[in-house]
N, C-alpha and C positions, 0 to 999 in steps of 0.2 A: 486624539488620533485622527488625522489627516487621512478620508477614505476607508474603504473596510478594511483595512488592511496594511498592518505598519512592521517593518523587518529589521532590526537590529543585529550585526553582527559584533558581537564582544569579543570573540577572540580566534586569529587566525596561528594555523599552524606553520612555523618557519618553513622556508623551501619547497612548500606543499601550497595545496590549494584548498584545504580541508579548513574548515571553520566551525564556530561552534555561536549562535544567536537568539534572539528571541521575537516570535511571530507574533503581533496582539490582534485580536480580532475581535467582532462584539461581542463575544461568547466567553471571551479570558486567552491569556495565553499559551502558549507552548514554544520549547526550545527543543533547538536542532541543535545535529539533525536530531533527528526524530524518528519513529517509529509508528506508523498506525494500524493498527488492529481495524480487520476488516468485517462490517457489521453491513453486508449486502442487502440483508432482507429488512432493516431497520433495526437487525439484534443483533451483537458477536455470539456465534450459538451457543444456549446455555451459561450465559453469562450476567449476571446482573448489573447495574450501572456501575454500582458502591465497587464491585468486585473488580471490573477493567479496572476503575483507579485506582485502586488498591494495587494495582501492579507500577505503577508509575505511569500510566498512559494519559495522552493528556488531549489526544483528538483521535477522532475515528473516520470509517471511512464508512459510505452508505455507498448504494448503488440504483440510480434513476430511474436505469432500465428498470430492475425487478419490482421498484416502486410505483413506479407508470403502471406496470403490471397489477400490485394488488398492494394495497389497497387502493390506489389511485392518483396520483397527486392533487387533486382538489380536494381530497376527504383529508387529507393530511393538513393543506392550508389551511381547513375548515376548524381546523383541532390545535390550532398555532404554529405549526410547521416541526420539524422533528425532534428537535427539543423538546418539545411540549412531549409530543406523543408518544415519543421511546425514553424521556426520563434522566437523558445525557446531558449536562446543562455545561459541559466544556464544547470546545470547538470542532464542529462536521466539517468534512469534506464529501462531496457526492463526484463520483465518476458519472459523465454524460450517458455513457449508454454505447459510445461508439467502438467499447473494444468487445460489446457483445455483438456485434458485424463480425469481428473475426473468431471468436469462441463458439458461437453460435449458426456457421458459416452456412449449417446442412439445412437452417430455418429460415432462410434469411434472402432478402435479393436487394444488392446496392447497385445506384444508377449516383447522377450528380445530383439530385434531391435529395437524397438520404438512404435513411435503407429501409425496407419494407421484412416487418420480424413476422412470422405465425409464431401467435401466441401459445408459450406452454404452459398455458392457463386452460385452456377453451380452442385452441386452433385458430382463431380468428385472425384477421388480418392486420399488425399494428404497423404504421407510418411514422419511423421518428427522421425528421429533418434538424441541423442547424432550429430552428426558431421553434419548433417544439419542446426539443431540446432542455435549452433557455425558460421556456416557461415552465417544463415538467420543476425544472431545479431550481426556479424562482418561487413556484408553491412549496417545496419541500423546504427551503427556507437556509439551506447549509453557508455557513460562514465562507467558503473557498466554493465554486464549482469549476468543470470541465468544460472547455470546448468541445464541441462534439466534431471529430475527428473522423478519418479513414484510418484504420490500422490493419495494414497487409500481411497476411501470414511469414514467416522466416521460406526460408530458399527451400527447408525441407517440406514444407505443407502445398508445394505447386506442383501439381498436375500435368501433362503435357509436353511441352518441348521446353520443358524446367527451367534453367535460368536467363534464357530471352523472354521468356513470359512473366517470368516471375521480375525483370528489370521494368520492361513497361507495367507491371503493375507497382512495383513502389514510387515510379514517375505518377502516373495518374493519383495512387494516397496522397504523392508530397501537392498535385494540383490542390486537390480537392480538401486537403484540411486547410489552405491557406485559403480558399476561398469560402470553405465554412466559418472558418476563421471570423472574416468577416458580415458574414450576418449572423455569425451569433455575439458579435460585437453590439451589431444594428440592434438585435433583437432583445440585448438583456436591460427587462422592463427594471433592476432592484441594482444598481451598480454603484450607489449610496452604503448597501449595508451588504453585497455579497463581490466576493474580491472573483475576480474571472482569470482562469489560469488559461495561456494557450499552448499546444501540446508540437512538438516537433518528430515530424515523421520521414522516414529515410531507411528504412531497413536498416542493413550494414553498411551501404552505400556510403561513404564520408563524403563525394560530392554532393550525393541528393540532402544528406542530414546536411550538410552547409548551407546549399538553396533553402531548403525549408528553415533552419532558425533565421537565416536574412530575413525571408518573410513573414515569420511568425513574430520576430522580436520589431519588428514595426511597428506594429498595434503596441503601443504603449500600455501594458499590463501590469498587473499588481504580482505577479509570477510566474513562473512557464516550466513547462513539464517538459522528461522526454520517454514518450512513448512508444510502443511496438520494440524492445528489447525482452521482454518475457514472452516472446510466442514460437518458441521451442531452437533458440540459436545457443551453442552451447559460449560457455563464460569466455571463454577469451574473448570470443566476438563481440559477448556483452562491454565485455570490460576495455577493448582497443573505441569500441563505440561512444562510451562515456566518458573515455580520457579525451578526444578528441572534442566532444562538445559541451560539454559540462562545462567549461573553463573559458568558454565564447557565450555562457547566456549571461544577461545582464550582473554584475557583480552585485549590485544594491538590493534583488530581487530572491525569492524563495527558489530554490531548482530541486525539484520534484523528480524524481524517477520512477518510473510507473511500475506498480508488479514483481517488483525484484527485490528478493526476500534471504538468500542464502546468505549466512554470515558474513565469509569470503568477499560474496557479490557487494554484501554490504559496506564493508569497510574497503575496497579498492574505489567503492564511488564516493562513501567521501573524503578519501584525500585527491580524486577529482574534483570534487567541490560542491557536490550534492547535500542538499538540505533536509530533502523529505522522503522517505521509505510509506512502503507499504504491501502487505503479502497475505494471501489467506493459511500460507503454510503453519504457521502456529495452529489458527484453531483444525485447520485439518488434518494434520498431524496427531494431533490432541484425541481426535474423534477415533484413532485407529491406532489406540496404543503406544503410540511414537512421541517419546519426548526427545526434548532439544536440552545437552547439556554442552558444558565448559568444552568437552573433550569428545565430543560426537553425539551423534543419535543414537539409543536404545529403546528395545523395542520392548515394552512393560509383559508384552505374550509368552514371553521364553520363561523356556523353564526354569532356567537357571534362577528367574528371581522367584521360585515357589515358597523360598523361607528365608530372604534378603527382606531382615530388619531396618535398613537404610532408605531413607528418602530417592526420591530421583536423585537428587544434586545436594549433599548435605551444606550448609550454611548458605542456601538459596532462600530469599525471605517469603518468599510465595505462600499463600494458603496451603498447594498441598504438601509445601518440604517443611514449615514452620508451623504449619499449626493455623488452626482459627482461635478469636477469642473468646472463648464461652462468657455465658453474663455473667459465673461467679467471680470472675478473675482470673482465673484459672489457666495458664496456657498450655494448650494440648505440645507436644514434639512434633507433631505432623502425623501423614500416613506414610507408610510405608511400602516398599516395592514391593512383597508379600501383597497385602491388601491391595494395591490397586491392578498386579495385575486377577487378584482375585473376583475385582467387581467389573473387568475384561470378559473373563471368563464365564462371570453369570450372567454378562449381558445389562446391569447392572447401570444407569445413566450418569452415575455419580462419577464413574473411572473418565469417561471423558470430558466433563466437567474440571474434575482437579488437573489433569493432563495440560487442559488448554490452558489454563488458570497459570500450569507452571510457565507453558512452553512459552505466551504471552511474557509472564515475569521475565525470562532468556533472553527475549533479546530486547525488553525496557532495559535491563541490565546493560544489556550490550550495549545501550544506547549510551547511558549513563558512563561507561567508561570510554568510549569516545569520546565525550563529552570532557571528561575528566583529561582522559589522554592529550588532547589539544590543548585546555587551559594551562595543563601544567609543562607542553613544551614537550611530554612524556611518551612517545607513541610507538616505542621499543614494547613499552612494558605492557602494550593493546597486546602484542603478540605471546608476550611473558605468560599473561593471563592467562588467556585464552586459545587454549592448544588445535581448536577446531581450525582458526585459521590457516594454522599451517596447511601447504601446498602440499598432497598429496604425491606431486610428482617429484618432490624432492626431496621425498620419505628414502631412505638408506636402499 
């Protein structure tokens, strides 16, 4: 493998842009697209390593910031980098830090240095630049890392004389990651064995997203992402956004989409031509009852399922709809809707445990039958399956 980072695409879908490949990284592979399970604090909550891949997951996602934060990133280096110390021996991805500038806005002051967080650790004062950045996620060790970025809230989160203010500020983001851009080019000490993605910013803007991937696809990269479409714009915008430039970033290269998780969202980006997903919505969904099935979301608290003997999703392979396997041999049937929403009810750790466990398996699945669906030429039968995709607005 020629650099951290080697991208094979096997198989494109006719008259579409949708493909389906394989990423190698020092850690092992994974094929797209893909789906990652988001393990911010160095864990998917309540989850154990065996367990994520047991769902078919094959890379995860960490989060800088929160790591900068506690334990550190030196103590992590110190322990072999995340690998080591969280037990996941397939391939990381860490997010820079720069889209907790905008989630974290009421904490936070950004200038063209970087952005200055108080800590919600301690209150203290943290400074992440570009070249902090780079080192935080060079001790942490992740096979893929993040440019650190300006990410601008959507047109609804602006204040003030709303969309004049809100345009000069996705102009100043698209400056300012293109020139973060490049000192955290400058600044990545491991670019032997960590692949560096850079992120494209532009709001809804289609002229600004243009100027920004011109200048972002410059920097000769091992992949590129596009950011700031999960910061509360509703799906069409998402989706006219990602038809436009998904299909302009380099063909030979991974295309990442940042934060954007809904089934729908999922599959109109990749027959855009997106590679890599990633969402907290499984496990937090998971944590509050909410599973993800074939045919919508159900909410495991109602009453209805007080004496519903059925799985979430019957013939879903997951731990909670299948079953674990005892050491005798033995296979359990699963739990059942009764049961979990009963250990809801008591408050009980296990119900959101199996939940996430399932909601995670949803959309491996999903993955897996896009996957399928493009190899075989098939992608009528994406819809066939899977009744959730259908459009709402063009329900009877």
């Amino acid at each position: 493998m020629a650099g951290p980072l080697h991208f094979n695409i096997d198989h494109r879908l006719p008259g579409a842009n949708a493909r389906t490949g394989t990423v190698t990284t020092p850690h092992g592979s994974f094929s797209t697209p893909a789906f990652m399970p988001v393990g911010t604090k160095g864990t998917v909550k309540g989850l154990l390593p065996h367990v994520i891949a047991s769902t078919g997951s094959e890379i995860i996602l960490n989060n800088a910031y929160h790591l900068l934060l506690r334990p550190g990133d030196e103590l992590v280096a110190r322990r072999g980098g995340m690998h080591e110390f969280m037990g996941w021996t397939g391939p990381i991805l860490t997010d820079s830090g720069g889209y907790q500038a905008f989630s974290m806005s009421d904490v936070n002051r950004i200038d063209d240095d970087g952005v200055t967080f108080k800590s919600i650790i301690d209150g203290s004062a943290i400074h992440l630049g570009p070249e902090r950045a780079m080192e935080v996620q060079n001790n942490l060790g992740a096979d893929i890392i993040m440019a650190f970025d300006d990410c601008p809230p959507s047109v609804d989160g602006v204040h003030g004389t709303g969309r004049e203010d809100h345009a000069r500020r996705l102009e100043e983001a698209v400056g300012r990651t293109t020139d973060w851009m490049a000192r955290c080019v400058e600044s990545h000490a491991r670019p032997d064995d960590q692949a560096l993605f850079g992120i494209i910013q532009g709001g809804t803007d289609l002229e600004l997203r243009s100027r920004s991937l011109e200048e972002i696809t410059r920097f000769d990269l091992p992949g590129y992402a596009i950011g700031g479409v999960a910061v509360g714009e509703e799906p069409g915008l998402i989706h006219s956004v990602v038809r436009a430039v998904a299909p302009q970033l380099p063909e030979d290269r991974p295309r990442y989409l940042m934060g954007v998780g809904y089934e729908r969202d999922i599959v109109a980006a990749v027959e855009a031509g997106i590679d890599m997903f990633d969402c907290v919505l499984p496990t937090r969904n998971g944590r509050s009852a909410s599973a993800f099935t074939r045919s919508g979301r159900m909410n495991l608290r109602n009453a209805r399922f007080r004496e519903d003997d059925l799985p979430i999703e019957p013939g879903c392979p997951c731990l909670a709809c299948s079953g674990d396997q005892p050491l005798s041999g033995d296979r359990q049937r699963g739990f059942s809707r009764a049961y979990l929403r009963h250990l809801f009810q008591a408050e009980e750790m296990l119900g959101p445990i199996l939940v996430s466990v399932h909601n995670i398996q949803h959309f491996q699945s999903l993955m897996l039958d896009i996957r399928r669906a493009i190899r075989d030429d098939a992608w009528p039968s994406l819809f066939r399956d899977w009744p959730v995709l259908e459009d709402p607005a063009q329900k009877g």
